[in-house]
N, C-alpha and C positions, 0 to 999 in steps of 0.2 A: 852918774847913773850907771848903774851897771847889765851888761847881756846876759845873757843865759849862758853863754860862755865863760863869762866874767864868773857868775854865779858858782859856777863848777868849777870853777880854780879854787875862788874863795871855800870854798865845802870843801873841797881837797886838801884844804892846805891849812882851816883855820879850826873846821870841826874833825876833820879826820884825822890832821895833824901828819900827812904825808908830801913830798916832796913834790911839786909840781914845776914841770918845763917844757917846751915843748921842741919837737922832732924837727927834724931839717923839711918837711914838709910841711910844719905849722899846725901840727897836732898836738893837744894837748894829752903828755902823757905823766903819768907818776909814779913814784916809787917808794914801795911799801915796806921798811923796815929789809935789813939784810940784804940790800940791793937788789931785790927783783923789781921790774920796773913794767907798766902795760899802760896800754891808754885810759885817759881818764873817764868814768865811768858819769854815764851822762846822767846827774843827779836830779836834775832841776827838768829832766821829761821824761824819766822811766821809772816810773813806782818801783820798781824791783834794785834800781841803783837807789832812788831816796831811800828806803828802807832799812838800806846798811848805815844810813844818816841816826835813823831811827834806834836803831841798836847801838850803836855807837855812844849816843847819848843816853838811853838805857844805863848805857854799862858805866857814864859816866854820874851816875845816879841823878839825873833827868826822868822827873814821869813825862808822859810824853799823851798828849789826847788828843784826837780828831774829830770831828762833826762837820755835817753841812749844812747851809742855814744859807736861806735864799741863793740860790745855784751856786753857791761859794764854799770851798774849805775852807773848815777853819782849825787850824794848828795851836797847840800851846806848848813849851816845853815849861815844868817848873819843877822846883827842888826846894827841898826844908819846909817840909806840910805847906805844899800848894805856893810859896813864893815865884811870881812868874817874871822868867827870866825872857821869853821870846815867845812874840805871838805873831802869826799872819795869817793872811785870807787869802786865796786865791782861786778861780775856776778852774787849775788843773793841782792836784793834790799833790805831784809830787815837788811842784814852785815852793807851794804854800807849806812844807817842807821844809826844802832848802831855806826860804827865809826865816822863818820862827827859825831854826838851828843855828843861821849864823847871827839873828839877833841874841839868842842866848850865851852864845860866846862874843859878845859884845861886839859885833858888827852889823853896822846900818848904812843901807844904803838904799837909793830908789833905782827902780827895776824898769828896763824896757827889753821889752819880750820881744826879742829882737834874735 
């Protein structure tokens, strides 16, 4: 099972395809192509960091849909007229994000929101 920590490395490292380690303080940080390096951006509980999830996938021609449907997100990524590659639900939209993303890049795993 995996944290929300967990979750943010995994996005880091499987959907964004950046290098992820952490600091002598036990932060997770990563580095972005040509060695610049910053902390990891907290994907999985700030809309504005899942979103570059969002785009990412976009650009890796992933449609990308959202709705809410009884208090719940619900996420899909799919590709090749509507083939769905990752789907989740969750009551904070940027979770239900990070999951459908890294189920799309073929990663599952159960989650505690921890």
């Amino acid at each position: 099972m995996m944290n929300l920590r967990e979750i943010n490395w995994f996005v880091a490292e499987k959907v964004m395809n950046w290098h992820v380690w952490e600091n002598e303080d036990g932060e997770l940080m990563v580095t972005k192509g040509y060695g610049c390096y910053s902390h990891c951006p907290s994907f999985s509980t700030n809309i504005a960091d899942a979103w570059q999830v969002v785009e990412k996938l976009n650009g890796d021609d992933f449609d990308f849909q959202v709705w809410r449907e009884k208090g719940k997100y619900n996420v899909e990524f799919a590709k090749d007229f509507f083939y769905l590659f990752g789907f989740a639900e969750s009551e904070n939209a940027a979770l239900a994000i990070c999951l459908a993303a890294l189920k799309a890049v073929g990663v599952e795993e159960e989650v505690t929101e921890q």
